[in-house]
C-alpha positions as CSV (number, residue, x, y, z in Angstrom):
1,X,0.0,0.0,0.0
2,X,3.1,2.6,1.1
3,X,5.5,0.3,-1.2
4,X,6.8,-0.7,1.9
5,X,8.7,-3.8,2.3
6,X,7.8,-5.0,6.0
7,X,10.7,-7.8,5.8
8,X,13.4,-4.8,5.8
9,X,11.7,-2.7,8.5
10,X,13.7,-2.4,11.6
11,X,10.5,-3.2,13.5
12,X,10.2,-6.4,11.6
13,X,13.9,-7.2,12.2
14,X,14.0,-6.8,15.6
15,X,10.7,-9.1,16.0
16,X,11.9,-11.7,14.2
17,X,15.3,-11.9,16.1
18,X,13.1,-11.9,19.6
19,X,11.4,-14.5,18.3
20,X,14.3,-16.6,16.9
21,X,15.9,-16.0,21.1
22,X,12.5,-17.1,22.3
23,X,12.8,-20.3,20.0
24,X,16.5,-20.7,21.0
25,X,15.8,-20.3,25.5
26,X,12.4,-23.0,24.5
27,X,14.6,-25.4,23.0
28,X,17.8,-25.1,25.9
29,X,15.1,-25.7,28.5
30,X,13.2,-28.8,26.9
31,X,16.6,-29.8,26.3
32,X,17.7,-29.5,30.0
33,X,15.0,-31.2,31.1
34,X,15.4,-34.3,28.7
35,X,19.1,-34.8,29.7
36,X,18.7,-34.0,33.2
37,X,15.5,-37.2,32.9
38,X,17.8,-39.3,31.3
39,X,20.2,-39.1,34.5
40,X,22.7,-36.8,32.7
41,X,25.0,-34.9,35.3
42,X,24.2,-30.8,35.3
43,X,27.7,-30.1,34.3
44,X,27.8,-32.0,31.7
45,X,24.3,-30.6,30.4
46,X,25.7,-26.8,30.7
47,X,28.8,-28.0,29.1
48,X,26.8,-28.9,26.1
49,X,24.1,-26.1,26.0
50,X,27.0,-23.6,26.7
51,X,25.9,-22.4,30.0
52,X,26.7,-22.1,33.3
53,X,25.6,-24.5,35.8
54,X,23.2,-22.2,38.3
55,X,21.7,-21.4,34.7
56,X,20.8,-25.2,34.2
57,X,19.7,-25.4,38.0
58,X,17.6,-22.6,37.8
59,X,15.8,-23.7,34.8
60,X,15.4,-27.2,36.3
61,X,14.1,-26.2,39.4
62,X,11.9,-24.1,37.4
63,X,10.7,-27.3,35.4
64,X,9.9,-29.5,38.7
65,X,8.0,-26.4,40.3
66,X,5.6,-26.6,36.9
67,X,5.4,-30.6,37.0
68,X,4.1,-30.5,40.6
């Protein structure tokens, strides 16, 4: 209608990229919870998801607050 391209709008750009972090911190905590299930050790799983380890304990403990 303005011959505006929305894809190239700053607006646009900075949506998307929150949305790609959002996807990102999803996957890292269904991820945390899988290995941690499996009877991975929380080092190792912050050694693979490249974070630190009150990171993976937080997120855990934030998981078995929601499961109970």
């Amino acid at each position: 209608m303005f011959g505006i391209n929305l894809e190239v709008t700053r607006f646009y750009q900075e949506a998307k990229e929150e949305g790609r972090q959002e996807g990102i911190k999803e996957a890292k905590c269904e991820l945390i919870t899988r290995f941690l299930a499996s009877g991975m050790s929380m080092e190792k799983v912050a050694q693979l998801l490249n974070l630190n380890i009150e990171q993976v304990k937080l997120i855990s403990e934030q998981d078995s607050s929601k499961s109970t």
